[in-house]
N, C-alpha and C positions, 0 to 999 in steps of 0.2 A: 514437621510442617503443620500450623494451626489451620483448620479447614476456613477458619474463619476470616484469617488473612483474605487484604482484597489481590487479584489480578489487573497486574498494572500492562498499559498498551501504550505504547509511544508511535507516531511518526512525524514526516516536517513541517506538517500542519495538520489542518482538519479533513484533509484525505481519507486516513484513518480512522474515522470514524462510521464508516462504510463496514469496519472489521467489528467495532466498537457495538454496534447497533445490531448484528446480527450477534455475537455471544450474549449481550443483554436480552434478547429474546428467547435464544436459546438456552441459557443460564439464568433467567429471570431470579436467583435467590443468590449471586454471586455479586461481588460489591467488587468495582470496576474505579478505577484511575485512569484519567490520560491525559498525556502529555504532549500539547502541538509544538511543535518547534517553529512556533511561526516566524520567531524573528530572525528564523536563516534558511526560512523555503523561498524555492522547494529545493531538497538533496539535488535532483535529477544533473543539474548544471554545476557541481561542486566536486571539488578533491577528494581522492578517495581517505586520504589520512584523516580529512577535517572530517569525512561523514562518519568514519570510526569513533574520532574523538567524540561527537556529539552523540551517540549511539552510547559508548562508553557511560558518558556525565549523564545522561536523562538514567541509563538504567540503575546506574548508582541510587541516581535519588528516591526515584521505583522504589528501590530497595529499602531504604531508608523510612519509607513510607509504609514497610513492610509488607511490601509484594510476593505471593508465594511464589508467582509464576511472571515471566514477562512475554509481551505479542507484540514482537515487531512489527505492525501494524504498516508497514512499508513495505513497498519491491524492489527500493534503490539502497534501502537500511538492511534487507536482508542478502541482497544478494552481494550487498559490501562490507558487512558487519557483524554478519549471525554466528561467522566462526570465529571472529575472536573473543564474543559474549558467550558463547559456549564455552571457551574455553577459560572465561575471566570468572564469570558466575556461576554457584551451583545449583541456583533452582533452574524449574523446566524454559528453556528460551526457545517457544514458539516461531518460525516464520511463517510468509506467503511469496507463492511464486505462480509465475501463470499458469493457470488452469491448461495447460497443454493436455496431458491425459485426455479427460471428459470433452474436450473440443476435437481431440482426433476424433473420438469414438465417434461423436456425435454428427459428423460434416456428413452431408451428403454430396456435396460435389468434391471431395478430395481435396480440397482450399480451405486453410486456415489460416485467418488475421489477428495476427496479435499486435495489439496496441499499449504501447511500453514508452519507458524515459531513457534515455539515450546509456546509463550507468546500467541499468537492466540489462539491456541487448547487448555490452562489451560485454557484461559479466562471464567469470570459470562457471557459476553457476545455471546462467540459462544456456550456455554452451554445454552445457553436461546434459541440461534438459532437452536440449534438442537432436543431443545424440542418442537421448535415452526413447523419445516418442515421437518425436520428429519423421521418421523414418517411413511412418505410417500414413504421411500425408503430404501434400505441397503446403509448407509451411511461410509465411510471409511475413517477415516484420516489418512494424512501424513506429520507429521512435516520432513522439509526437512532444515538440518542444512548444511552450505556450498552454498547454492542455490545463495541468495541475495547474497553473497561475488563476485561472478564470474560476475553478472552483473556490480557489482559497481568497477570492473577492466576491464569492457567493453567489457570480455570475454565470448562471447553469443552463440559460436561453437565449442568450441574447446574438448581437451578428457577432463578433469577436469567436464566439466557442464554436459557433454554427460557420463561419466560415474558415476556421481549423478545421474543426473535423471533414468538412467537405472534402477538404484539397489531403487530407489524410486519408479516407475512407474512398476516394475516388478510386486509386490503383490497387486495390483490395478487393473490389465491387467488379470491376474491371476485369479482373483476373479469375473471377471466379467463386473468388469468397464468400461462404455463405454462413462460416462461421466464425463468430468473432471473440477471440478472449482480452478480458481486461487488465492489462498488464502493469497497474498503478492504479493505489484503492482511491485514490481520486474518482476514479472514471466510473465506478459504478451508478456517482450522484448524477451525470452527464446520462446513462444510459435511457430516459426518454427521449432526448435530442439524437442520439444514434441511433436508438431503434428507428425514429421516424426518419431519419436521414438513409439509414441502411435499409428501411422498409421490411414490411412485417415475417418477409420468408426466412433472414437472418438471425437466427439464433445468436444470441450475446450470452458468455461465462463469466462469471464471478466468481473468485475462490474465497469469498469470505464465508460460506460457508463449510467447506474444508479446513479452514482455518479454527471455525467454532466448534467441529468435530473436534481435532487435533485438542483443543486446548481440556475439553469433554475428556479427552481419551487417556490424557498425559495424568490432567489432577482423579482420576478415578487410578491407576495405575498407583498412585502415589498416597491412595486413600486421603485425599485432600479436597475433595466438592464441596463446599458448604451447605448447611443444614438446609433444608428445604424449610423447615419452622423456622431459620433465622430473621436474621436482618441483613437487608443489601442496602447500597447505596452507592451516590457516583460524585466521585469528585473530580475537577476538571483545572489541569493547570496551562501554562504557555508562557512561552518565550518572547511573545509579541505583542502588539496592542491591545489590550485589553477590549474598550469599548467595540475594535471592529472584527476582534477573534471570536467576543460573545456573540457579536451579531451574525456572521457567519454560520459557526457551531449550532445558535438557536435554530438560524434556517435551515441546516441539512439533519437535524434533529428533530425539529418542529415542535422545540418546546424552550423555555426559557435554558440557558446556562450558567450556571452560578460559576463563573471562570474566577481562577487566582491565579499572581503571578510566580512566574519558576525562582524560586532564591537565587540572589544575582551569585550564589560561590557555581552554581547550573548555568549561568546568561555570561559567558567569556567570551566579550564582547570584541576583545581583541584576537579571536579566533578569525573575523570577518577577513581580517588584511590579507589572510591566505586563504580564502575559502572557495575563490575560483578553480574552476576544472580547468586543466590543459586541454588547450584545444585536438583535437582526435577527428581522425575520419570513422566514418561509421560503421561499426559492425558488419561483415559482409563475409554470408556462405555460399557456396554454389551450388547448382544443383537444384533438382525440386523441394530437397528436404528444406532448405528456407533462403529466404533471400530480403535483403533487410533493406527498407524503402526511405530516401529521404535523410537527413541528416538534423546531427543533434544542434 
């Protein structure tokens, strides 16, 4: 593995770039790629085959691009996808998943709110997460449908996001919650409208920096970091409208984006005709270990 190779990050849109912007700070000399899937966000509402396939084709082209490493830069791509790119690709395949751990520890009233996409909270994988630390606290979910859409139209204030999050964050608050984790890298760009909605005594989690540990830990392991004398740089692709992905991306970046688009053999377009999820009742555990609020 060339240390110089970039790390490539994919998710269904500009969510991911919540993951994106903290390893760029943390890895300041590493040359980064990414890939929004905007022309088929967000996952959260989609089949689980078609979020495989599209998990599949972006990391292909990753790859292509000569990726040393890929970061699933998603919670609904990894907790649907991360094992069969494990098992497809041999470089390192990073995921994210909510910060349960650090949110138990950290609660002071015993009440944890996790705020998630509806394919998160079915998942074997947060089901394994909640039997693994869950235990430890009155755990609460909330798939929150409409969430990811507001960011990925760059709308991070407005009444639409602010009265989601209300009627999400009411029987959390309610109940007790004092700690909140963010269960879709969407949500971190949203987190000054939560904290002022949740008020200052709530603690909010973000695992995107656990995530830029991880990616730290993997290419040192693999003697693969790039030179700190190199050269970095960032290249930016998508699946979706160009003119309104840049403008988006610019804003939760806060800087110009030089976006290109994904090669149409990446944009199978005839993927859409099946891309809806089956409809499903919502995740639901008993008990104080967790109990999942609301529906997808």
């Amino acid at each position: 593995m060339d240390p110089s190779q970039p790390i490539g990050l994919f998710d269904s849109g500009v969510g991911g770039l919540s993951v994106f912007r903290r390893i760029r700070a943390d890895l300041p000399y590493e040359t980064l790629l990414y890939v929004a899937d905007s022309g088929h966000a967000p996952y959260g509402n989609k089949a689980v085959d078609f979020i495989i396939q599209r998990s599949v084709a972006i990391s292909e082209f990753l790859l292509e691009q000569g990726a040393k490493a890929i970061v699933v830069a998603c919670n609904t791509a990894t907790a649907t996808a991360i094992v069969r790119l494990r098992e497809q690709f041999a470089v390192p395949v990073i995921g994210i998943e909510p910060a349960l751990k650090p949110a138990v520890a950290a609660t002071r009233s015993g009440v944890v709110g996790i705020l998630a996409t509806g394919h998160t909270v079915r998942s074997d994988k947060f089901a394994a997460l909640l039997d693994q630390h869950g235990h430890r606290a009155r755990v609460m979910v909330q798939p929150c449908p409409g969430l990811a859409d507001c960011v990925e139209e760059g709308d991070l204030n407005g009444p639409h996001p602010r009265a989601l999050l209300e009627s999400y964050l009411q029987p959390l608050l309610a109940q007790g919650a004092d700690t909140l984790v963010l269960g879709c890298t969407h949500y971190p760009f949203l987190t000054p409208l939560i904290q002022h909605l949740a008020g200052p005594n709530v603690a909010i989690v973000d695992p995107s920096a656990a995530v830029a540990r991880q990616v730290r830990c993997r290419l040192e392991a693999a003697a693969a970091l790039a030179d700190r004398n190199g050269m970095s740089g960032e290249r930016y692709f998508t699946s979706g409208a160009l003119d309104r992905t840049a403008r988006v991306m610019g804003l939760l970046l806060e800087q110009p984006v030089p976006l290109q688009p994904l090669p149409k053999p990446f944009r199978p377009e005839e993927m859409r005709l099946n891309s809806a999820a089956p409809s499903a009742p919502p995740a639901t555990t008993s008990g104080l270990k967790s109990r999942t609020l609301g529906s997808r």
